[in-house]
N, CA, C and O atoms as a GROMACS GRO file, in nm:
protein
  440
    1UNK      N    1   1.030  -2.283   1.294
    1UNK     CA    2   1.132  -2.206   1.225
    1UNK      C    3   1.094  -2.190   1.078
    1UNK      O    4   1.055  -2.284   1.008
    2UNK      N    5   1.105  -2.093   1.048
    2UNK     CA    6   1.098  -2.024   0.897
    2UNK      C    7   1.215  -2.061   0.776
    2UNK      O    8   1.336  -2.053   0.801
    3UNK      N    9   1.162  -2.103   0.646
    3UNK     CA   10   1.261  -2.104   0.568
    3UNK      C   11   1.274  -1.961   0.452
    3UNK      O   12   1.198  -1.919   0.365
    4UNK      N   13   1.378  -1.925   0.491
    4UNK     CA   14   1.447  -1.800   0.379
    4UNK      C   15   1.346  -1.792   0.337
    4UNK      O   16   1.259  -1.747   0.412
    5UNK      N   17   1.313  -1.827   0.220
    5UNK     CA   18   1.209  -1.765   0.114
    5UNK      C   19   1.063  -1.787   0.156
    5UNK      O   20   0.979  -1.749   0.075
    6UNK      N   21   1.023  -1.836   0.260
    6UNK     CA   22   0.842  -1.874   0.284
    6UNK      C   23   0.804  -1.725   0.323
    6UNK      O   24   0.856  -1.626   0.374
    7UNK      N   25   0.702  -1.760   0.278
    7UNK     CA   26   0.599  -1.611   0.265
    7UNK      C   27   0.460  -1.620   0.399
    7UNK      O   28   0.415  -1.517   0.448
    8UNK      N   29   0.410  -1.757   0.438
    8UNK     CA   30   0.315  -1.747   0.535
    8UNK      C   31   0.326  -1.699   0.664
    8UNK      O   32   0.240  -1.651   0.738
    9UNK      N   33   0.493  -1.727   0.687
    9UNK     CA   34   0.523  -1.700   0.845
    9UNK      C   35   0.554  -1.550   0.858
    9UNK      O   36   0.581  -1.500   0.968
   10UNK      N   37   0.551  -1.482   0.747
   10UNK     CA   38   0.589  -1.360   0.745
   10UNK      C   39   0.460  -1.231   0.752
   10UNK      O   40   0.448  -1.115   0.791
   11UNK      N   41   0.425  -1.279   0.724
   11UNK     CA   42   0.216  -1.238   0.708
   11UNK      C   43   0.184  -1.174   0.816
   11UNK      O   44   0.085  -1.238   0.850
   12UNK      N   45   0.197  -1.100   0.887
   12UNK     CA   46   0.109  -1.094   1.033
   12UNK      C   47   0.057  -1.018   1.063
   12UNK      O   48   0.001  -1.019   1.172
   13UNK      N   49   0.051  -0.884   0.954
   13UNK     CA   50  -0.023  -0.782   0.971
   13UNK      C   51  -0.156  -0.808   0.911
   13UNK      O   52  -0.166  -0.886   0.816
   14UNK      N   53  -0.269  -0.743   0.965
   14UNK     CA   54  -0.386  -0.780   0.839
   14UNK      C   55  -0.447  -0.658   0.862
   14UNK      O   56  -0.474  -0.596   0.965
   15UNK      N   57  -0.470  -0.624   0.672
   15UNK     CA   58  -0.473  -0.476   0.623
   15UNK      C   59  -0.596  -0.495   0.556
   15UNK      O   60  -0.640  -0.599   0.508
   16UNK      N   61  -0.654  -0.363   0.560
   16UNK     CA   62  -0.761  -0.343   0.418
   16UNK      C   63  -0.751  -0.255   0.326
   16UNK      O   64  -0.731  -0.135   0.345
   17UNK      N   65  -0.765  -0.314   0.208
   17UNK     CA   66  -0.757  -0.225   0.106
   17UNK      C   67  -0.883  -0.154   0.002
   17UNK      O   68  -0.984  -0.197  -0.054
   18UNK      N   69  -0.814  -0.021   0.014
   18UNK     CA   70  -0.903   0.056  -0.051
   18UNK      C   71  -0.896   0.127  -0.192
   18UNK      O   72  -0.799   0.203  -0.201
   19UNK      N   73  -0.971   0.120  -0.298
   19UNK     CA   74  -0.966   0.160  -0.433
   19UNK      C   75  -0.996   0.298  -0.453
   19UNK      O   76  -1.038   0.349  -0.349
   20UNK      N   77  -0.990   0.356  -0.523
   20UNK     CA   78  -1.078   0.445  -0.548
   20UNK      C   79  -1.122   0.470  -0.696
   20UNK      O   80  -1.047   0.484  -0.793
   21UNK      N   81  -1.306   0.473  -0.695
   21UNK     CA   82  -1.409   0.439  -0.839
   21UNK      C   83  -1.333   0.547  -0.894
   21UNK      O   84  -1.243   0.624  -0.860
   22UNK      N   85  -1.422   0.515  -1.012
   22UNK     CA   86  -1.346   0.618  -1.148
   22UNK      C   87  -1.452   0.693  -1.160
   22UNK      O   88  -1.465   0.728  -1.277
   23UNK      N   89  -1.543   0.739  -1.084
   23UNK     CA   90  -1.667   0.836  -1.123
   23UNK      C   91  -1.628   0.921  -1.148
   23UNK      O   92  -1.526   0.958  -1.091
   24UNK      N   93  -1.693   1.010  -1.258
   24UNK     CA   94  -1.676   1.180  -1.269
   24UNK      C   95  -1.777   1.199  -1.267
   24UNK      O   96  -1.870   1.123  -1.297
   25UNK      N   97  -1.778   1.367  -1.208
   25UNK     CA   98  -1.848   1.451  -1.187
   25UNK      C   99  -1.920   1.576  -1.350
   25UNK      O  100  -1.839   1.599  -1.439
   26UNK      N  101  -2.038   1.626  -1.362
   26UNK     CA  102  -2.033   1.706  -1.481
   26UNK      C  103  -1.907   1.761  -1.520
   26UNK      O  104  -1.900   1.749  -1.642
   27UNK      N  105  -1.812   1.811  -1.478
   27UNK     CA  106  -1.736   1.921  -1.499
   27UNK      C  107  -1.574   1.776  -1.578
   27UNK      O  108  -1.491   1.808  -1.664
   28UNK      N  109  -1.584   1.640  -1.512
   28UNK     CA  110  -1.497   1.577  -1.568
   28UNK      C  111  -1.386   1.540  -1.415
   28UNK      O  112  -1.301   1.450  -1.421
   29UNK      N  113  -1.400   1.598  -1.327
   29UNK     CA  114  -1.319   1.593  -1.196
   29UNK      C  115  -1.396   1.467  -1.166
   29UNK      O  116  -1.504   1.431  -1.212
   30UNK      N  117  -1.287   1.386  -1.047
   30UNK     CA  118  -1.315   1.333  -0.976
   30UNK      C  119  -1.436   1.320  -0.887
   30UNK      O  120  -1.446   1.410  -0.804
   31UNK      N  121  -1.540   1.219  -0.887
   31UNK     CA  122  -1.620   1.226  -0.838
   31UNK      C  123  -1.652   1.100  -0.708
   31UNK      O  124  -1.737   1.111  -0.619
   32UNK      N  125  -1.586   1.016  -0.722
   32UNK     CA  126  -1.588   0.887  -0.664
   32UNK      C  127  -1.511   0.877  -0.539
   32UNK      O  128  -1.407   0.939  -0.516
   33UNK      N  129  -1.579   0.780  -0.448
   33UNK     CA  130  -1.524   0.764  -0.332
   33UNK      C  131  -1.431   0.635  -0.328
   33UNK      O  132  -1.398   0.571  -0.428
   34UNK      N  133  -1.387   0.604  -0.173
   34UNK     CA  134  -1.312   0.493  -0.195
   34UNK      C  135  -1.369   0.339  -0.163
   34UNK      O  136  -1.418   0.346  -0.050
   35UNK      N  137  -1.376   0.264  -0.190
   35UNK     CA  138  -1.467   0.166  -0.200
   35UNK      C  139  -1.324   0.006  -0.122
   35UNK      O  140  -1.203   0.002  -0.140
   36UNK      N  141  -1.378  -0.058  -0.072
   36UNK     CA  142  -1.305  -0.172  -0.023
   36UNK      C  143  -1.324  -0.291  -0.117
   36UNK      O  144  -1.415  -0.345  -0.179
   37UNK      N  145  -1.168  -0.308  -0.094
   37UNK     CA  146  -1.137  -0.398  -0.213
   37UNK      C  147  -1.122  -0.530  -0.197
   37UNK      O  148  -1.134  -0.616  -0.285
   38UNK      N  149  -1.078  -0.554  -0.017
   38UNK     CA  150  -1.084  -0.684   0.051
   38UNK      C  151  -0.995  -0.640   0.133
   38UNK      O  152  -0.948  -0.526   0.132
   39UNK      N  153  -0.965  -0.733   0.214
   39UNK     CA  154  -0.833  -0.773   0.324
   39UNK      C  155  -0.721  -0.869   0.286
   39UNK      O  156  -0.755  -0.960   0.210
   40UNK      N  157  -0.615  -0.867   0.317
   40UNK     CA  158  -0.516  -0.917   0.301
   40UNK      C  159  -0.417  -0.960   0.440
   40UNK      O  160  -0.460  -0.912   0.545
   41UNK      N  161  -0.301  -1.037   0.452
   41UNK     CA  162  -0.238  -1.043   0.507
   41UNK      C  163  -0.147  -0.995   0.456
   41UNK      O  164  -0.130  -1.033   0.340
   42UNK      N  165  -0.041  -0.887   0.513
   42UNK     CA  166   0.087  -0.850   0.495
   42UNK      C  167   0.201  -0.818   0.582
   42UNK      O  168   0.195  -0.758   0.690
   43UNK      N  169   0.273  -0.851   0.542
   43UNK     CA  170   0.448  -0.837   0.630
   43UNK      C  171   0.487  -0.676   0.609
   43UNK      O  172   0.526  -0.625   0.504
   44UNK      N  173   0.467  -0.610   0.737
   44UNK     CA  174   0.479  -0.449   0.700
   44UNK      C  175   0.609  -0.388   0.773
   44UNK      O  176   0.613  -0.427   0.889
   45UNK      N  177   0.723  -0.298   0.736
   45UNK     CA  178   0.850  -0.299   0.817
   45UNK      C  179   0.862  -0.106   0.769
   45UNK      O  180   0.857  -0.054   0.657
   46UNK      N  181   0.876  -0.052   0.889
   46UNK     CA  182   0.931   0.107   0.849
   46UNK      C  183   1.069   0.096   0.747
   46UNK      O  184   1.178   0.040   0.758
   47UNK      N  185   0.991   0.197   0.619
   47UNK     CA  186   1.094   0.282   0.556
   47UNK      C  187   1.142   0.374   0.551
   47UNK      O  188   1.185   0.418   0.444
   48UNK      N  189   1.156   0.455   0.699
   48UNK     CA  190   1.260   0.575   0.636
   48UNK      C  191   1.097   0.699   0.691
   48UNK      O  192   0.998   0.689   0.763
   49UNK      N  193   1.142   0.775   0.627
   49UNK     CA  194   1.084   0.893   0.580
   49UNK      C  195   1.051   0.941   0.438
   49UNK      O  196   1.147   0.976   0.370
   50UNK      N  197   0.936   0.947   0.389
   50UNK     CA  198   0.949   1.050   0.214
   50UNK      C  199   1.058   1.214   0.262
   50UNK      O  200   1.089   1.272   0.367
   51UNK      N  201   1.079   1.230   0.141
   51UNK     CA  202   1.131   1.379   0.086
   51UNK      C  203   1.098   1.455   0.210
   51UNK      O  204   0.983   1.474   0.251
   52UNK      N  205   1.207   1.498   0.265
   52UNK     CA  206   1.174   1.606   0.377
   52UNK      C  207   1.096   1.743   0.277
   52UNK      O  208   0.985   1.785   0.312
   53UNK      N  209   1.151   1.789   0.182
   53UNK     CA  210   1.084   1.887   0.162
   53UNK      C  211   0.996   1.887  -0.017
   53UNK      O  212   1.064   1.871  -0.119
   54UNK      N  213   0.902   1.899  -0.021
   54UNK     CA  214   0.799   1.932  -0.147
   54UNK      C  215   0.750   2.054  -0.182
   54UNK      O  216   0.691   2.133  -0.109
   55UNK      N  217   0.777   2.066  -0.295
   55UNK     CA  218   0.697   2.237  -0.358
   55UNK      C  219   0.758   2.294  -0.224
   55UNK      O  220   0.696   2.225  -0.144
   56UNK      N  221   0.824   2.359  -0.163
   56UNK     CA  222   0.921   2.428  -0.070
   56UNK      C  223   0.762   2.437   0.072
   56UNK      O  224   0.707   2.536   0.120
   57UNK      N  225   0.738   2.305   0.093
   57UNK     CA  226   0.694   2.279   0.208
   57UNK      C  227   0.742   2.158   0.291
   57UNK      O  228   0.750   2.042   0.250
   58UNK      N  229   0.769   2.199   0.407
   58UNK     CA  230   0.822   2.090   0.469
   58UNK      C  231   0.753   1.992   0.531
   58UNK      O  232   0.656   2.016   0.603
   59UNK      N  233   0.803   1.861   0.505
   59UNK     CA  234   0.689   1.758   0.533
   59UNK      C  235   0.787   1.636   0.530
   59UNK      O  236   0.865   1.617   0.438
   60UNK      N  237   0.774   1.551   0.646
   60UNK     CA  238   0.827   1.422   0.632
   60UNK      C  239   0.742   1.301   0.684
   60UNK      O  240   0.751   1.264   0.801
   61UNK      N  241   0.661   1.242   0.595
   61UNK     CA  242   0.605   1.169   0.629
   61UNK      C  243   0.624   1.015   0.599
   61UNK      O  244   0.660   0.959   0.496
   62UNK      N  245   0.580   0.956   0.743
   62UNK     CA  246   0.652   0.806   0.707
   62UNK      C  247   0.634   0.670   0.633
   62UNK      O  248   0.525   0.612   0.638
   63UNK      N  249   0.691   0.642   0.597
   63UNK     CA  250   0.718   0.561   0.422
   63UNK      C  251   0.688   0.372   0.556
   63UNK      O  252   0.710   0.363   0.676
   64UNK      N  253   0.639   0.268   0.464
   64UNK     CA  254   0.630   0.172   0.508
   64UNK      C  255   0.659   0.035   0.408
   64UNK      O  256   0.583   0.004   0.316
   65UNK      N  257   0.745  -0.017   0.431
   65UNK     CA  258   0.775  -0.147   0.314
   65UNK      C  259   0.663  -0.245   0.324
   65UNK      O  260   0.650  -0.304   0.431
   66UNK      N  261   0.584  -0.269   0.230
   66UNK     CA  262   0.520  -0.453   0.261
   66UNK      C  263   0.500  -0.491   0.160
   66UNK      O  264   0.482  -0.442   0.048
   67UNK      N  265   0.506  -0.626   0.220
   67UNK     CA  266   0.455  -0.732   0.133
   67UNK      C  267   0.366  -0.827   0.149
   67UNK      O  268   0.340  -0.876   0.259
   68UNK      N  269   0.301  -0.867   0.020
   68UNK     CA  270   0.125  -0.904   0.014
   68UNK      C  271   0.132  -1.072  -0.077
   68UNK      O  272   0.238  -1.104  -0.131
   69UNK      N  273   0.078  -1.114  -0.080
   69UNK     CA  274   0.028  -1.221  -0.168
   69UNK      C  275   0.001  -1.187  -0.276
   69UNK      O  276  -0.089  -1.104  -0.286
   70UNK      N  277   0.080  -1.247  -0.422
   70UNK     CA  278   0.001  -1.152  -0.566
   70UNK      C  279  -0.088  -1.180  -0.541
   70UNK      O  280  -0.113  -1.076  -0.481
   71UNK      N  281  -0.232  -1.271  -0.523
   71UNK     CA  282  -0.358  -1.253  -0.562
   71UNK      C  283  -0.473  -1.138  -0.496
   71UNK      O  284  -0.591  -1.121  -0.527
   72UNK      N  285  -0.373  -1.055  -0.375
   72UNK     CA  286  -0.417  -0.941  -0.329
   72UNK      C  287  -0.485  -0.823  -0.439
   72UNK      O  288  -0.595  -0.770  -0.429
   73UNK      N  289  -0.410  -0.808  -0.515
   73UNK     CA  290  -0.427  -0.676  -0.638
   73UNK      C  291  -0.396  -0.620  -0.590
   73UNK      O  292  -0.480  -0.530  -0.584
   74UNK      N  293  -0.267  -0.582  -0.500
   74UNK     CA  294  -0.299  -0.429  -0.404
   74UNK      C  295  -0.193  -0.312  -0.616
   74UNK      O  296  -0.112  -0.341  -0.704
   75UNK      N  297  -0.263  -0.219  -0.585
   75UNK     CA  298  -0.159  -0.144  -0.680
   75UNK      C  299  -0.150   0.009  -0.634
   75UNK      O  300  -0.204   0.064  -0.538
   76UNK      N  301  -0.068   0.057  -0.729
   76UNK     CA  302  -0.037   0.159  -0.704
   76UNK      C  303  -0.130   0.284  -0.733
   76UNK      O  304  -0.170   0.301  -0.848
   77UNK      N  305  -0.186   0.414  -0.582
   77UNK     CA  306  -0.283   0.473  -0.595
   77UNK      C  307  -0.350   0.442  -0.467
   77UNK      O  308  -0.396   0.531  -0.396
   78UNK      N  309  -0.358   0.299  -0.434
   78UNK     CA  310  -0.482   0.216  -0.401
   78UNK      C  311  -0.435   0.280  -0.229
   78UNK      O  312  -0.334   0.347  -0.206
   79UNK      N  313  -0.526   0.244  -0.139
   79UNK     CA  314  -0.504   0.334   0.024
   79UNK      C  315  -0.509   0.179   0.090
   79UNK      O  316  -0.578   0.091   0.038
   80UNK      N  317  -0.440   0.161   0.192
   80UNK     CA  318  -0.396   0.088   0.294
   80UNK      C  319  -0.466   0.143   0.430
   80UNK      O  320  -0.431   0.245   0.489
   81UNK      N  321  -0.547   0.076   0.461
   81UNK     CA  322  -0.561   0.089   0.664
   81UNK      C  323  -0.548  -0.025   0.707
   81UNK      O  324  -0.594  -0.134   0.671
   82UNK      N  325  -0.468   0.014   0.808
   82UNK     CA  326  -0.343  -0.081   0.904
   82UNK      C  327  -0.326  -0.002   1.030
   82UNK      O  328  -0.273   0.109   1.035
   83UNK      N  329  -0.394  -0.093   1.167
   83UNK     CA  330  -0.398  -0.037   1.315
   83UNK      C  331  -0.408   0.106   1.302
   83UNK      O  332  -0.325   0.195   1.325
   84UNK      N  333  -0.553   0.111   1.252
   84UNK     CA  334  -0.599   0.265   1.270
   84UNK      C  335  -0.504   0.410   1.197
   84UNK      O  336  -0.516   0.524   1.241
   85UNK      N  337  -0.410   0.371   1.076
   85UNK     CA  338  -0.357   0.444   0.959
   85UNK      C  339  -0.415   0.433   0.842
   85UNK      O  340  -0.461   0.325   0.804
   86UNK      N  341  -0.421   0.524   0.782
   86UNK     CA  342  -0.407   0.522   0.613
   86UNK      C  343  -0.313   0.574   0.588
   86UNK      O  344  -0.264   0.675   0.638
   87UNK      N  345  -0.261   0.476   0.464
   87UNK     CA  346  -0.125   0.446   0.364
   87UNK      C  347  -0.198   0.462   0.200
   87UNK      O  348  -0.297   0.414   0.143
   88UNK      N  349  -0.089   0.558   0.163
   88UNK     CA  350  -0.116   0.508  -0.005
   88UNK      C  351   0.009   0.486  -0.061
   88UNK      O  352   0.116   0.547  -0.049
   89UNK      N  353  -0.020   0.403  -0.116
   89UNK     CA  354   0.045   0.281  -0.209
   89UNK      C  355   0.092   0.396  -0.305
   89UNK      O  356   0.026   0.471  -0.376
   90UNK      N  357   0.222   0.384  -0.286
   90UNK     CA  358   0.347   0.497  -0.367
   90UNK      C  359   0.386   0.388  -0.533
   90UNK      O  360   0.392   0.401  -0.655
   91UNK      N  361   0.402   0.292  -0.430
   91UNK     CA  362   0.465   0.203  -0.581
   91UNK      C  363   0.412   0.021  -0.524
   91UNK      O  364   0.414  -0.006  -0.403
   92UNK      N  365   0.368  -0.086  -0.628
   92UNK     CA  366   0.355  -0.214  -0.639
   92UNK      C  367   0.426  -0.268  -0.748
   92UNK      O  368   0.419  -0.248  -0.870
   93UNK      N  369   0.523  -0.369  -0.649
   93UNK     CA  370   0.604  -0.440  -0.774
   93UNK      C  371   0.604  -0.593  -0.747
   93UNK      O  372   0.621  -0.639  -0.634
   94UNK      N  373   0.581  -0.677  -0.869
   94UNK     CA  374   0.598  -0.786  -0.901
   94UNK      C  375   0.722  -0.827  -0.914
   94UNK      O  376   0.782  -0.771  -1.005
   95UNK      N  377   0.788  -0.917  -0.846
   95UNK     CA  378   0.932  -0.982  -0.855
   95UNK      C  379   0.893  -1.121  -0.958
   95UNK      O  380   0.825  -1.210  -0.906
   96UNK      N  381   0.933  -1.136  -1.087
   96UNK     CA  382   0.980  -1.216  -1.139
   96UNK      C  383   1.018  -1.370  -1.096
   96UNK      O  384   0.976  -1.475  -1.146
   97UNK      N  385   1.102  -1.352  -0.995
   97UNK     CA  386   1.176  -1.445  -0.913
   97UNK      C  387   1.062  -1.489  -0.791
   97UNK      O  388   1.033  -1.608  -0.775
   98UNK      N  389   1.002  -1.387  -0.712
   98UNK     CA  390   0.894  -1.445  -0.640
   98UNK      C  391   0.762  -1.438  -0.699
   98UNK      O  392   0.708  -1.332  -0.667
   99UNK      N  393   0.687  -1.515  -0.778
   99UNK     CA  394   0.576  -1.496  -0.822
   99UNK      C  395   0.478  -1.487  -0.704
   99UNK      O  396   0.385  -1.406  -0.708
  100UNK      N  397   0.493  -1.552  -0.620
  100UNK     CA  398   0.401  -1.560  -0.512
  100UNK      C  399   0.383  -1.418  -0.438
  100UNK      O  400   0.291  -1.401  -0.359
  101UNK      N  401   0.464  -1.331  -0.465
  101UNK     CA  402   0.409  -1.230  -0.362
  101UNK      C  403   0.422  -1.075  -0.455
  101UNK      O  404   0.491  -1.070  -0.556
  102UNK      N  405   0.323  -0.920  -0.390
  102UNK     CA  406   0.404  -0.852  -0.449
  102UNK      C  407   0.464  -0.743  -0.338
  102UNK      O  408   0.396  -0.717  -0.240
  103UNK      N  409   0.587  -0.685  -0.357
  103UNK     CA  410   0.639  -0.580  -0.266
  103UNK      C  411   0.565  -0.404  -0.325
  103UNK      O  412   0.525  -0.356  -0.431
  104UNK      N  413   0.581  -0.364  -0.192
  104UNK     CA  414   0.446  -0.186  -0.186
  104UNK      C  415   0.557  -0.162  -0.127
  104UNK      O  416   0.624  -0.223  -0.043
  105UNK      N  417   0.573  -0.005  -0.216
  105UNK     CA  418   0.580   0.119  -0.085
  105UNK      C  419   0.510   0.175  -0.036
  105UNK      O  420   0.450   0.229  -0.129
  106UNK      N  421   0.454   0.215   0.077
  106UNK     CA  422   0.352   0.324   0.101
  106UNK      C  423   0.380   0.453   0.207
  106UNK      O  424   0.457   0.460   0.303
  107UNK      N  425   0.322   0.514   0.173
  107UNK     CA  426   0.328   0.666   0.248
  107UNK      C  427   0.213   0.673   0.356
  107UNK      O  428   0.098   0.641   0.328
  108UNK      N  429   0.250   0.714   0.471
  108UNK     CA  430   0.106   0.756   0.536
  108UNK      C  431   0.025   0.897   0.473
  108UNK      O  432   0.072   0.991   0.408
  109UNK      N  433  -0.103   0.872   0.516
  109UNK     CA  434  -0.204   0.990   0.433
  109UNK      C  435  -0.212   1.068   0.578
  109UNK      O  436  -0.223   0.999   0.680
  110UNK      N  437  -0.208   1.232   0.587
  110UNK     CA  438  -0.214   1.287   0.719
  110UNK      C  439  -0.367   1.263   0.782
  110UNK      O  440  -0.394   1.303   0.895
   0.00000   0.00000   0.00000
């Protein structure tokens, strides 16, 4: 049995994370690919749906809550693959109160 606040028993997904370099190209654009940043264990739970509609295109794609170990680095930008998805990391937040871990939103990438 699990206590309220423990973070190990909650872990059970295991994700990899992906960066992406800061290369540019002559022109100053983006030039860099995405490079692996490590693996992690994380506790991953459906959020919902993003914004049914953007720039007047319709699109609802599905949003995922988790949570990581701070010494992950996961941040915001950074791409998530998890059972054959990619996720990008919408938002990473540090709780104050839990130092030990941080909470992600992420979006699936089509």
């Amino acid at each position: 049995m699990s206590r309220p606040g423990e973070l190990s028993g909650r872990l059970r997904e295991r994700i990899a994370i992906l960066r992406r370099d800061e290369a540019r190209d002559a022109l100053g654009g983006a030039d860099g690919g995405w490079h692996p940043m490590g693996d992690a264990w994380a506790a991953i739970e459906p959020a919902g749906t993003g914004a049914p509609v953007a720039g007047e295109a319709i699109r609802a794609r599905p949003r995922w809550r988790m949570t990581v170990r701070a010494g992950a680095g996961l941040m915001p930008g950074d791409r998530i693959r998890w059972r054959g998805a990619v996720l990008r990391v919408r938002q990473a937040t540090a709780d104050p109160r839990l130092p030990d871990r941080i909470l992600a939103e992420a979006e699936e990438e089509p």
